[in-house]
Biopython code that builds the backbone (N, CA, C, O; Angstrom):
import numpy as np
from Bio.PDB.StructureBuilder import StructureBuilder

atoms = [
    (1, "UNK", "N", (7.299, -36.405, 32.128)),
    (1, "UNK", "CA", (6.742, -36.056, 30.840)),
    (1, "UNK", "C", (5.718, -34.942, 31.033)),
    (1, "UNK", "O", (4.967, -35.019, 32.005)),
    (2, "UNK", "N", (5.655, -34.261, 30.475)),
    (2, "UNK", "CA", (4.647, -32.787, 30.503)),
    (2, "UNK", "C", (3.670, -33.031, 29.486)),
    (2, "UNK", "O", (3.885, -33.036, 28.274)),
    (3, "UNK", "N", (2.383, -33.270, 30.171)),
    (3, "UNK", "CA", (1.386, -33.621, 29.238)),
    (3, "UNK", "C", (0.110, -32.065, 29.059)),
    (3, "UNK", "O", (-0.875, -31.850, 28.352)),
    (4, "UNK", "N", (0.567, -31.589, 29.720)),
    (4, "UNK", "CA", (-0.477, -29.717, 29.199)),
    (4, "UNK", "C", (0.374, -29.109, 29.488)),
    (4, "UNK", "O", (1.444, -29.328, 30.057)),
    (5, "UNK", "N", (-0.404, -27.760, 28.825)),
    (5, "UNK", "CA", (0.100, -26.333, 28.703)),
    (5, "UNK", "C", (0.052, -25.739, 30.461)),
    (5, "UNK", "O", (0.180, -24.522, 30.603)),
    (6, "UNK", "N", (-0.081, -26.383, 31.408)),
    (6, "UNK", "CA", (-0.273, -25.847, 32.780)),
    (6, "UNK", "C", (1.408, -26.133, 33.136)),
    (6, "UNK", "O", (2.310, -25.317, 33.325)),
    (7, "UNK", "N", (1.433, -27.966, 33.146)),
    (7, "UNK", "CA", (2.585, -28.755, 33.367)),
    (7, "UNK", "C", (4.018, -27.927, 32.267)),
    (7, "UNK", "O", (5.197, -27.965, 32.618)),
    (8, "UNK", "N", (3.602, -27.344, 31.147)),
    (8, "UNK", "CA", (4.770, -26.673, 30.261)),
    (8, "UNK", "C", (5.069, -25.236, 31.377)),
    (8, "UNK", "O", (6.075, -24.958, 32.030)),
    (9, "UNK", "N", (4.256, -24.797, 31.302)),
    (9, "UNK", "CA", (4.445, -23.382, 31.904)),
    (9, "UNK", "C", (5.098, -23.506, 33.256)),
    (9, "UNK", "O", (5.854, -22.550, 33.429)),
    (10, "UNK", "N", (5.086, -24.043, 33.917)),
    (10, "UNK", "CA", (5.854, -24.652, 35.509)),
    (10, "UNK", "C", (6.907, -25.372, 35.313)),
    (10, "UNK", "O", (7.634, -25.435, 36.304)),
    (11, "UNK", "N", (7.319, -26.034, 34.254)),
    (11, "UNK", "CA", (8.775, -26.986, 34.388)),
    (11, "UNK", "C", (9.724, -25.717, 33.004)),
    (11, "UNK", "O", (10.914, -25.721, 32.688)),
    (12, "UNK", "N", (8.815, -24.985, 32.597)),
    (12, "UNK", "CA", (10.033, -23.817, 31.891)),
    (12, "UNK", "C", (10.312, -22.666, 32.949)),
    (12, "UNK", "O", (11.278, -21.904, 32.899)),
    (13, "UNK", "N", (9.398, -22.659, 33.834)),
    (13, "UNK", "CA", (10.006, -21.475, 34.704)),
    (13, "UNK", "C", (11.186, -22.228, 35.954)),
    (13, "UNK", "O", (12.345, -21.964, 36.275)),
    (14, "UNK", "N", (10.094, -23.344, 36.433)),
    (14, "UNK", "CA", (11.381, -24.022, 36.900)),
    (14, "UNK", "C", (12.956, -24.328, 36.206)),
    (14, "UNK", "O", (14.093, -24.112, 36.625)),
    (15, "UNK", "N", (12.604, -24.731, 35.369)),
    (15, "UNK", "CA", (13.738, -24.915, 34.195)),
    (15, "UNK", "C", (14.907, -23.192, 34.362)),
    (15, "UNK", "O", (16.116, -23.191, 34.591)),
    (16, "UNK", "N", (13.982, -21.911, 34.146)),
    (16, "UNK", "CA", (15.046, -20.669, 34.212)),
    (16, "UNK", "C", (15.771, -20.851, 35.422)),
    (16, "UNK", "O", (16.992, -20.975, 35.524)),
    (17, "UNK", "N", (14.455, -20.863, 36.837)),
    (17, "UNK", "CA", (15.227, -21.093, 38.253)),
    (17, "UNK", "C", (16.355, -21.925, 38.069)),
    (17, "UNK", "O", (17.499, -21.473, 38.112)),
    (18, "UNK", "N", (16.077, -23.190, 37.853)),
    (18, "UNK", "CA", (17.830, -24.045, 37.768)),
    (18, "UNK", "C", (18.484, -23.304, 37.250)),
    (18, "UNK", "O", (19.252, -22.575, 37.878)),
    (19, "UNK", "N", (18.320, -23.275, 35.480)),
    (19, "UNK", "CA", (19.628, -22.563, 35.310)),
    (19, "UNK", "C", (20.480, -21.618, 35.770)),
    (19, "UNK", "O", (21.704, -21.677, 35.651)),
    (20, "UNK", "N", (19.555, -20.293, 36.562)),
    (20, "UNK", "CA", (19.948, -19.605, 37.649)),
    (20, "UNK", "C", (20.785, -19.826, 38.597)),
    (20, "UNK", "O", (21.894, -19.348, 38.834)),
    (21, "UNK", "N", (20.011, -20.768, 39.236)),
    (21, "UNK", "CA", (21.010, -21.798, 40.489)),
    (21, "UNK", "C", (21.921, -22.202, 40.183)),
    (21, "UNK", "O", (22.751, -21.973, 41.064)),
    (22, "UNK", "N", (22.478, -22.903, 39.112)),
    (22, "UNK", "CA", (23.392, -23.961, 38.651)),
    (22, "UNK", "C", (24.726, -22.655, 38.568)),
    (22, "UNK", "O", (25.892, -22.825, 38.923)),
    (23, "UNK", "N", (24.331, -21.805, 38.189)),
    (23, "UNK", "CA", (25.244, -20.524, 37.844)),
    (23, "UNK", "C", (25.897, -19.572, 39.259)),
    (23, "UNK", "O", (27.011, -19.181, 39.609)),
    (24, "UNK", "N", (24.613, -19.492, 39.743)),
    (24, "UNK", "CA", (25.456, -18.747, 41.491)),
    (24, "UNK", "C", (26.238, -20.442, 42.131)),
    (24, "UNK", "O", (27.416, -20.628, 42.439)),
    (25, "UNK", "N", (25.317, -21.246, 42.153)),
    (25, "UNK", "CA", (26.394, -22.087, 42.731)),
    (25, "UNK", "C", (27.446, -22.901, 42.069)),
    (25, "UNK", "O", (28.063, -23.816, 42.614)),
    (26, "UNK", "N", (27.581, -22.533, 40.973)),
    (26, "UNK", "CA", (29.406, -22.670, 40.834)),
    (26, "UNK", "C", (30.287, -21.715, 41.260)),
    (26, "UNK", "O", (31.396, -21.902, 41.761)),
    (27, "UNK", "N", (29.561, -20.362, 40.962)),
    (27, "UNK", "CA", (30.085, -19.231, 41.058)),
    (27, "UNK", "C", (30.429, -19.616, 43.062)),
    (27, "UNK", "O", (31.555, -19.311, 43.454)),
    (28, "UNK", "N", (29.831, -19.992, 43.699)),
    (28, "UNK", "CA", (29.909, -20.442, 44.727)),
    (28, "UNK", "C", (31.177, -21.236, 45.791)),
    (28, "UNK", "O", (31.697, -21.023, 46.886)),
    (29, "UNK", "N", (31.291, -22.607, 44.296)),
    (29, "UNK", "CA", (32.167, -22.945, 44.809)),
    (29, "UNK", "C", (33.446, -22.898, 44.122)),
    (29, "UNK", "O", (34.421, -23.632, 44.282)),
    (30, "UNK", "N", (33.255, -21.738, 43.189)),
    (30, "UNK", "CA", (34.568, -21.796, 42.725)),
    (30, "UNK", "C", (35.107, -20.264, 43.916)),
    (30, "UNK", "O", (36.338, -20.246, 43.952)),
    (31, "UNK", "N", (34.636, -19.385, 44.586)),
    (31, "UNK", "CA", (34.650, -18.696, 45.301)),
    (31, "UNK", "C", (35.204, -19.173, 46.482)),
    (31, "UNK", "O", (35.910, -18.472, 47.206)),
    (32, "UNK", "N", (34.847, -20.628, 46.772)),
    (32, "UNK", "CA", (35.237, -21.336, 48.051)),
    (32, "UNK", "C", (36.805, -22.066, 47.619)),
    (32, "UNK", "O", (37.615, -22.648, 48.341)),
    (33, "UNK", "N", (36.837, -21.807, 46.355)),
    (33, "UNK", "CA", (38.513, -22.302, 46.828)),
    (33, "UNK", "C", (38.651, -23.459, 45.724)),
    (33, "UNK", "O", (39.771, -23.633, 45.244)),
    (34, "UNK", "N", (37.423, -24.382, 45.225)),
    (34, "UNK", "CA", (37.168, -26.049, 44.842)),
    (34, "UNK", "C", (37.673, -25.652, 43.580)),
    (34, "UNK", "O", (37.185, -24.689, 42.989)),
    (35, "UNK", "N", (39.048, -26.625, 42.903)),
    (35, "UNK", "CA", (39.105, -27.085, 41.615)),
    (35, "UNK", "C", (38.201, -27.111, 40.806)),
    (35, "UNK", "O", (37.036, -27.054, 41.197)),
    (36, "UNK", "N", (38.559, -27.216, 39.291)),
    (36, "UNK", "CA", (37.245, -27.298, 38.251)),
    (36, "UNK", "C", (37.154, -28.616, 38.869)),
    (36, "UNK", "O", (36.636, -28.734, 39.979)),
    (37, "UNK", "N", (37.623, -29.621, 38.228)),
    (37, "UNK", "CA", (37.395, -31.313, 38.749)),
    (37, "UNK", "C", (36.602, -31.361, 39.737)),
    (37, "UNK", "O", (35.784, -32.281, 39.733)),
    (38, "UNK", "N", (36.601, -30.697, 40.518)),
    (38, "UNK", "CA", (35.919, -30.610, 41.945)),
    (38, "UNK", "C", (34.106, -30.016, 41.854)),
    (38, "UNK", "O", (33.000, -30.438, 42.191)),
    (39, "UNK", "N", (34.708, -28.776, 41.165)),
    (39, "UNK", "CA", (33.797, -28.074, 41.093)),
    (39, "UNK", "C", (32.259, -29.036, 39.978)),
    (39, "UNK", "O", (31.029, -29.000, 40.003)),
    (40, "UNK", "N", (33.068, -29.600, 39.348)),
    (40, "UNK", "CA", (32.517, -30.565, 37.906)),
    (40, "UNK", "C", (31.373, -31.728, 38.693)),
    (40, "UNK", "O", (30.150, -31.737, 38.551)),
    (41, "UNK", "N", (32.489, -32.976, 39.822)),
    (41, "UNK", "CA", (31.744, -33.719, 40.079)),
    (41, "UNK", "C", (30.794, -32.984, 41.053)),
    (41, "UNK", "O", (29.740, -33.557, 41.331)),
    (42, "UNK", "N", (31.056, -31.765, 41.604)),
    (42, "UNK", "CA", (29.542, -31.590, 42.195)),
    (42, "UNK", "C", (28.649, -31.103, 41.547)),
    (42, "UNK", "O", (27.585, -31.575, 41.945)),
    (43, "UNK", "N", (28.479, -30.276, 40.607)),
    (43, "UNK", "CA", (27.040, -30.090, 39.851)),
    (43, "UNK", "C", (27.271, -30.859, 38.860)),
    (43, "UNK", "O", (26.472, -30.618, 37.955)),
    (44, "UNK", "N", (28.005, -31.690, 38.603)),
    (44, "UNK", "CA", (26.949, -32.834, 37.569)),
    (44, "UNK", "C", (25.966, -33.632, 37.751)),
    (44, "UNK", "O", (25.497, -34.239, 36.789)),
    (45, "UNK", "N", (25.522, -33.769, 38.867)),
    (45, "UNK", "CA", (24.276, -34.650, 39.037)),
    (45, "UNK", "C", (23.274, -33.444, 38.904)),
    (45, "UNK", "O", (22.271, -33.745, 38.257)),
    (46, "UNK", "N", (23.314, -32.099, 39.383)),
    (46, "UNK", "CA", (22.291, -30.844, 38.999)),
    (46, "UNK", "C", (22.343, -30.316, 37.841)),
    (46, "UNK", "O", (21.544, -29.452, 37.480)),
    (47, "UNK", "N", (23.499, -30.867, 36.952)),
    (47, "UNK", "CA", (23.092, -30.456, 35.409)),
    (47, "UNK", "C", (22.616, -31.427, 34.750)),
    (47, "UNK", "O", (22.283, -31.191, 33.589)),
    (48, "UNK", "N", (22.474, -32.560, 35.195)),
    (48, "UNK", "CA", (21.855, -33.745, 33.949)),
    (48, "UNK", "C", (20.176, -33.959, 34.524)),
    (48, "UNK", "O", (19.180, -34.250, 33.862)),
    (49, "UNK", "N", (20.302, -33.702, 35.957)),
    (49, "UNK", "CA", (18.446, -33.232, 36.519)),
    (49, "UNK", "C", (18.091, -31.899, 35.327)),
    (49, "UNK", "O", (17.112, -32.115, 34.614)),
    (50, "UNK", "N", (18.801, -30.639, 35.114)),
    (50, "UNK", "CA", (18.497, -29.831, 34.371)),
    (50, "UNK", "C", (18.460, -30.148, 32.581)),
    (50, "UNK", "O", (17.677, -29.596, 31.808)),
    (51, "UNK", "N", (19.287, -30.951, 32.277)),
    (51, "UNK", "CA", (19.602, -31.061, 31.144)),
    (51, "UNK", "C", (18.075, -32.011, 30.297)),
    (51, "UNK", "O", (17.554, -31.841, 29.195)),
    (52, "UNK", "N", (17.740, -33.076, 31.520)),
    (52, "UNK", "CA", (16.667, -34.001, 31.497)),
    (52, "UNK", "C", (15.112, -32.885, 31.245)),
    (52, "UNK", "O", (14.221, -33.039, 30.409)),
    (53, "UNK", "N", (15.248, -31.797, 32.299)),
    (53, "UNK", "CA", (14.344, -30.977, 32.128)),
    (53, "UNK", "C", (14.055, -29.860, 30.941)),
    (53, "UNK", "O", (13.056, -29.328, 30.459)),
    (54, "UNK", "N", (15.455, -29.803, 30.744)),
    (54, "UNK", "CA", (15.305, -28.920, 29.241)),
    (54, "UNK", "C", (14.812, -30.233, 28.315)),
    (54, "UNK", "O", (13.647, -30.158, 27.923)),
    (55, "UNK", "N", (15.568, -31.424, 27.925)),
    (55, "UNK", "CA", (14.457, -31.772, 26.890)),
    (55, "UNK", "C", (13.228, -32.371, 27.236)),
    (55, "UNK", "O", (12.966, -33.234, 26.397)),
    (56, "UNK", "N", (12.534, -32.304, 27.935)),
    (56, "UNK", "CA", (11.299, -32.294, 28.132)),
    (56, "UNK", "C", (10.463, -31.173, 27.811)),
    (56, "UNK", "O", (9.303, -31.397, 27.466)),
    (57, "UNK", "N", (10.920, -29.920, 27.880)),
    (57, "UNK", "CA", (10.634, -28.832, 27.567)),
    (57, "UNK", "C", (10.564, -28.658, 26.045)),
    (57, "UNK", "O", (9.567, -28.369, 25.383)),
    (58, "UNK", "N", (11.675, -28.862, 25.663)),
    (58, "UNK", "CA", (11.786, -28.844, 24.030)),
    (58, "UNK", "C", (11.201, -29.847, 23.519)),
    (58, "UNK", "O", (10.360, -29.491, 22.694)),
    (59, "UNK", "N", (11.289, -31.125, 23.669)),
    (59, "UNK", "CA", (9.961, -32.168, 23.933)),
    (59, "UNK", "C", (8.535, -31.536, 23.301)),
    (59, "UNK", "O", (7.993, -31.237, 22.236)),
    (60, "UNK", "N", (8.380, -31.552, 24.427)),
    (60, "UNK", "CA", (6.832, -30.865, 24.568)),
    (60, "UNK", "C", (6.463, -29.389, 23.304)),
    (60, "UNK", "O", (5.422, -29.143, 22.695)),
    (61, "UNK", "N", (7.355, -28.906, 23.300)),
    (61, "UNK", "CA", (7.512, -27.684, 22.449)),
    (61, "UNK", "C", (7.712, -28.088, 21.147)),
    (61, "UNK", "O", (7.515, -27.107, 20.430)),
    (62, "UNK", "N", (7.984, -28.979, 20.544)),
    (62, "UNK", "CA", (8.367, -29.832, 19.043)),
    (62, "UNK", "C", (6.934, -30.264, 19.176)),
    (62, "UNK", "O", (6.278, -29.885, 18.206)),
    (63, "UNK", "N", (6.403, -30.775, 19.854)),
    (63, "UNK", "CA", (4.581, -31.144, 20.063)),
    (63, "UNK", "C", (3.825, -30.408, 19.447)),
    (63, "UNK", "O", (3.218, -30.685, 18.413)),
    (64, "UNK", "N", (3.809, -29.366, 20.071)),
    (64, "UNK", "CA", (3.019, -28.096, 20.114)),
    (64, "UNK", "C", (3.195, -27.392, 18.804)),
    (64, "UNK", "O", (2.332, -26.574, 18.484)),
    (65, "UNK", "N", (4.320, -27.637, 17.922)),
    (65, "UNK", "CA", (4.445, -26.732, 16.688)),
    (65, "UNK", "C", (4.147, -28.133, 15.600)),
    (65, "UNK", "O", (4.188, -27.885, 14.395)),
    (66, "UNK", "N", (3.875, -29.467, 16.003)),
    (66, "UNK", "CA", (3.584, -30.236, 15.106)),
    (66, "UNK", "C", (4.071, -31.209, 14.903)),
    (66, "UNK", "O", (3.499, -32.212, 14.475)),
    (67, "UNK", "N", (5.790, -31.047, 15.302)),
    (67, "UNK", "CA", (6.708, -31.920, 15.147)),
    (67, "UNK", "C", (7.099, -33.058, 15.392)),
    (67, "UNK", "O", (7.889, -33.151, 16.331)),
    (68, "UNK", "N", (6.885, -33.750, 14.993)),
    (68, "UNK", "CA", (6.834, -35.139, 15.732)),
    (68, "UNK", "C", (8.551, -36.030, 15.193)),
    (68, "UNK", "O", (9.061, -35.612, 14.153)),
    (69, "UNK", "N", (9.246, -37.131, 15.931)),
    (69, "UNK", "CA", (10.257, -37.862, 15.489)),
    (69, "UNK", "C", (9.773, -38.689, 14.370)),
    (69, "UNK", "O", (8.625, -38.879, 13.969)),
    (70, "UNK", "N", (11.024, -39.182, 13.916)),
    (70, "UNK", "CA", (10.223, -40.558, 13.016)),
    (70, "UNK", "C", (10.183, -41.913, 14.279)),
    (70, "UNK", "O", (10.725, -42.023, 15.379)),
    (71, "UNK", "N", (9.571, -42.512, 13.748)),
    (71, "UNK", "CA", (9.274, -43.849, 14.844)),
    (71, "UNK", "C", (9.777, -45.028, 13.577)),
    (71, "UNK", "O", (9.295, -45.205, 12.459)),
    (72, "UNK", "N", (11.278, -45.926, 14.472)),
    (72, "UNK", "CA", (12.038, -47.090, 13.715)),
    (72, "UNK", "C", (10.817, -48.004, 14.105)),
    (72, "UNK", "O", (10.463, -48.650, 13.119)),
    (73, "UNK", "N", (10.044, -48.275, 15.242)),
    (73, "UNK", "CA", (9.112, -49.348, 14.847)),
    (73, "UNK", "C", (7.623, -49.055, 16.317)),
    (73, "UNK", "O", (7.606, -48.334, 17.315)),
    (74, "UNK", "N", (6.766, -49.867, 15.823)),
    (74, "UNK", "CA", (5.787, -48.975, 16.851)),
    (74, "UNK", "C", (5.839, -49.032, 18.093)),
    (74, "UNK", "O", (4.734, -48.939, 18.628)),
    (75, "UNK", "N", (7.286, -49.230, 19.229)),
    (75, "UNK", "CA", (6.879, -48.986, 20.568)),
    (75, "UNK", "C", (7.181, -47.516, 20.512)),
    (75, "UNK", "O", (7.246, -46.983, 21.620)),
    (76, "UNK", "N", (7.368, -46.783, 19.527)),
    (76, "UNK", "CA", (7.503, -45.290, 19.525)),
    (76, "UNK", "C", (5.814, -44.766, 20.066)),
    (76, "UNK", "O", (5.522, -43.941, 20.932)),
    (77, "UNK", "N", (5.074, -45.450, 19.343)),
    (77, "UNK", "CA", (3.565, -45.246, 19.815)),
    (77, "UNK", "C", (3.230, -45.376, 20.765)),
    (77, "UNK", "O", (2.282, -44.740, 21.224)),
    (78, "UNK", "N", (3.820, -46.156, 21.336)),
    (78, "UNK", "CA", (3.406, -46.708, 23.192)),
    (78, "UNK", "C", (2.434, -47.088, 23.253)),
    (78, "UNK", "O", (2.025, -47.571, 22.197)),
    (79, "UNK", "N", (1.584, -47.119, 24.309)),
    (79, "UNK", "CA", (0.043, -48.043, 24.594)),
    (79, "UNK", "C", (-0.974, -47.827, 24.017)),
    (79, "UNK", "O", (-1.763, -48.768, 24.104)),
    (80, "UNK", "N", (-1.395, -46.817, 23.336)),
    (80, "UNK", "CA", (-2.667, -46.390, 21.969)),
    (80, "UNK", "C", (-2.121, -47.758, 21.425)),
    (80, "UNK", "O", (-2.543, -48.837, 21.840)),
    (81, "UNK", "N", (-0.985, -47.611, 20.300)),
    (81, "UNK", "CA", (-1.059, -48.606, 19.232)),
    (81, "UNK", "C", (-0.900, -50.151, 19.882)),
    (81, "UNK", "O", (-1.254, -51.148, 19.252)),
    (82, "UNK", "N", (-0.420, -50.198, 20.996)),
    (82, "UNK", "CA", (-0.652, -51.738, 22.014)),
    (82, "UNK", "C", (-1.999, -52.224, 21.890)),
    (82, "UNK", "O", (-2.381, -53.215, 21.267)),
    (83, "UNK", "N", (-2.711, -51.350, 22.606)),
    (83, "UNK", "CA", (-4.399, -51.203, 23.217)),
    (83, "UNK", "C", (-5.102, -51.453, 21.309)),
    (83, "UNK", "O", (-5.966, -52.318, 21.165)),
    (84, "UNK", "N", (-4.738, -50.826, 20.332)),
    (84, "UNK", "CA", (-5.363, -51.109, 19.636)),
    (84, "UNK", "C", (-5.351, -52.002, 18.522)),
    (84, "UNK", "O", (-6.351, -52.325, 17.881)),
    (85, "UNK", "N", (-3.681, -52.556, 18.226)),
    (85, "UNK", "CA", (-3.536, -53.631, 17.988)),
    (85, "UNK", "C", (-4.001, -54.953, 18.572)),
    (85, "UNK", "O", (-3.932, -56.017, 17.956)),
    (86, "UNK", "N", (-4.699, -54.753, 20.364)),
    (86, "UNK", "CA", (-4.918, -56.060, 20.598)),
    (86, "UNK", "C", (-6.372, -55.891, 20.859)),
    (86, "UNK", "O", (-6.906, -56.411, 21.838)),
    (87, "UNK", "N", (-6.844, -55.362, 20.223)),
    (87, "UNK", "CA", (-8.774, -54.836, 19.996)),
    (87, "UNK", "C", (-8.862, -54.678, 18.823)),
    (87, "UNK", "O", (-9.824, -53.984, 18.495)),
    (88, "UNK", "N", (-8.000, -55.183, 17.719)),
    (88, "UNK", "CA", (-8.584, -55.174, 16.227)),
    (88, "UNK", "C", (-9.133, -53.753, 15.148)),
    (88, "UNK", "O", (-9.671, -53.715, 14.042)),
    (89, "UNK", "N", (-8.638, -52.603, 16.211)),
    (89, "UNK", "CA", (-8.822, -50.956, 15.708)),
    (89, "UNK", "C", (-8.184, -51.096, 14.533)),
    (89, "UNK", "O", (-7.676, -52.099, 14.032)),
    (90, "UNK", "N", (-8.296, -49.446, 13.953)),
    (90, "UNK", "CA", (-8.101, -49.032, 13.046)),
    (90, "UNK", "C", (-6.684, -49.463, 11.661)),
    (90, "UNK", "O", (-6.408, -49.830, 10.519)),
    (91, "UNK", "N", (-6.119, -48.901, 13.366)),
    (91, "UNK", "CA", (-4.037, -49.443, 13.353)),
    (91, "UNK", "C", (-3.897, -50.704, 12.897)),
    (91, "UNK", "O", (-3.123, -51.106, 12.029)),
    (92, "UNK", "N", (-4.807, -51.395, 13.625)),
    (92, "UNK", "CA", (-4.145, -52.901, 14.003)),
    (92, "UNK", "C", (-4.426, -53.550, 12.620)),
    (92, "UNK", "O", (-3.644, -54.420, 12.239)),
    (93, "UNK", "N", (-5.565, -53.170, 11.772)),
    (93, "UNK", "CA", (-6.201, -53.251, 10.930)),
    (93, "UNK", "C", (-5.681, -53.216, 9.538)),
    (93, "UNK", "O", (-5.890, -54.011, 8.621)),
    (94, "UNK", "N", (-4.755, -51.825, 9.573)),
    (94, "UNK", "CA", (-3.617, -51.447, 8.685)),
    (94, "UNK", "C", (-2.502, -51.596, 8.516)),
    (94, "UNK", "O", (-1.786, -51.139, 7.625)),
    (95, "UNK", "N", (-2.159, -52.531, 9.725)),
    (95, "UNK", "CA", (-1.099, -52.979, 9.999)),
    (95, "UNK", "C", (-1.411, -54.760, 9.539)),
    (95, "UNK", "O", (-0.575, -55.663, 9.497)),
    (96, "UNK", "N", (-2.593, -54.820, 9.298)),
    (96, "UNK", "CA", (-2.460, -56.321, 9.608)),
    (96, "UNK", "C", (-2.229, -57.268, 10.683)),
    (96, "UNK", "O", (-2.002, -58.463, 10.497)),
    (97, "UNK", "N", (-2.287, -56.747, 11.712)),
    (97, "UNK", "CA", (-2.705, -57.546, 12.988)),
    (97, "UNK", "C", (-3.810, -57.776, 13.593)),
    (97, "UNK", "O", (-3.676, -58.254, 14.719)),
    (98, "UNK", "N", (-5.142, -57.554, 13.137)),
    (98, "UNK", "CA", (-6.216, -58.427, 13.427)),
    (98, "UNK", "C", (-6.028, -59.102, 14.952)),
    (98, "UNK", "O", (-5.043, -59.836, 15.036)),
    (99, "UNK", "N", (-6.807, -58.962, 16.131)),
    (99, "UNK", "CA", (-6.201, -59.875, 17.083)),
    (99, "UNK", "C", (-8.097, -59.588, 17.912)),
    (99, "UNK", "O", (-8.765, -58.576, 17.700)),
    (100, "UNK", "N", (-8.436, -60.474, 18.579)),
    (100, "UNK", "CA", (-9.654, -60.577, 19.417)),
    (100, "UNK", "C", (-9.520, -60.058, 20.841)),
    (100, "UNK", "O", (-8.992, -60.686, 21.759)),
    (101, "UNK", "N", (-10.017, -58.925, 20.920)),
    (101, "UNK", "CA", (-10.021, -58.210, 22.454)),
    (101, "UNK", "C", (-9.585, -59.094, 23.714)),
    (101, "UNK", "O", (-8.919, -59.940, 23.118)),
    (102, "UNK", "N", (-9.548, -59.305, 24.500)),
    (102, "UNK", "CA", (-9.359, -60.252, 25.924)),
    (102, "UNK", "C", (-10.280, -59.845, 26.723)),
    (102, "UNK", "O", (-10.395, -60.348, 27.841)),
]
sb = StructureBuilder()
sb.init_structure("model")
sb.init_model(0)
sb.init_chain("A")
sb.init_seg("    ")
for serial, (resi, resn, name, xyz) in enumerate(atoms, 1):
    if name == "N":
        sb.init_residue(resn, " ", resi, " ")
    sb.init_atom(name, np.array(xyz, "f"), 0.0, 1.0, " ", f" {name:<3s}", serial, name[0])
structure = sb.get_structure()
């Protein structure tokens, strides 16, 4: 997960490098002779590492312009709305879960 603008800027340049790579080395082994089929099961494990990294990228970039998903129920929130549902905050409050710190 890319949590700053340091961590964005290093997994999009990394991100061009793969795509780069992924491209000479098919070009690679389709040069060496290897079937598509062939050619397929070997960079599919380096396109779904890349594919994982592009949406993290776009991820992070839907962030940054505002965008947020809709959330079907609150583990979309993750540990904020945990942590503050079980400390009686704001959330927990508006939600109606009331609960006594531990």
């Amino acid at each position: 997960m890319i949590r700053n603008e340091t961590e964005y800027q290093e997994a999009s340049e990394r991100l061009a490098q793969e795509r780069q790579r992924l491209v000479e080395h098919k070009a690679r082994l389709k040069t060496a002779g290897l079937a598509d089929d062939e050619i397929k099961r070997v960079i599919d494990p380096f396109e779904s590492f890349h594919l994982q990294l592009k949406e993290e990228v776009e991820s992070y970039e839907r962030l940054k312009r505002g965008e947020f998903d809709e959330l079907d129920n609150l583990r979309g929130l993750g540990a904020p709305a945990d942590l503050d549902s079980h400390c009686s905050g704001p959330l927990a409050k508006r939600l109606g879960q009331e609960t006594q710190c531990a």
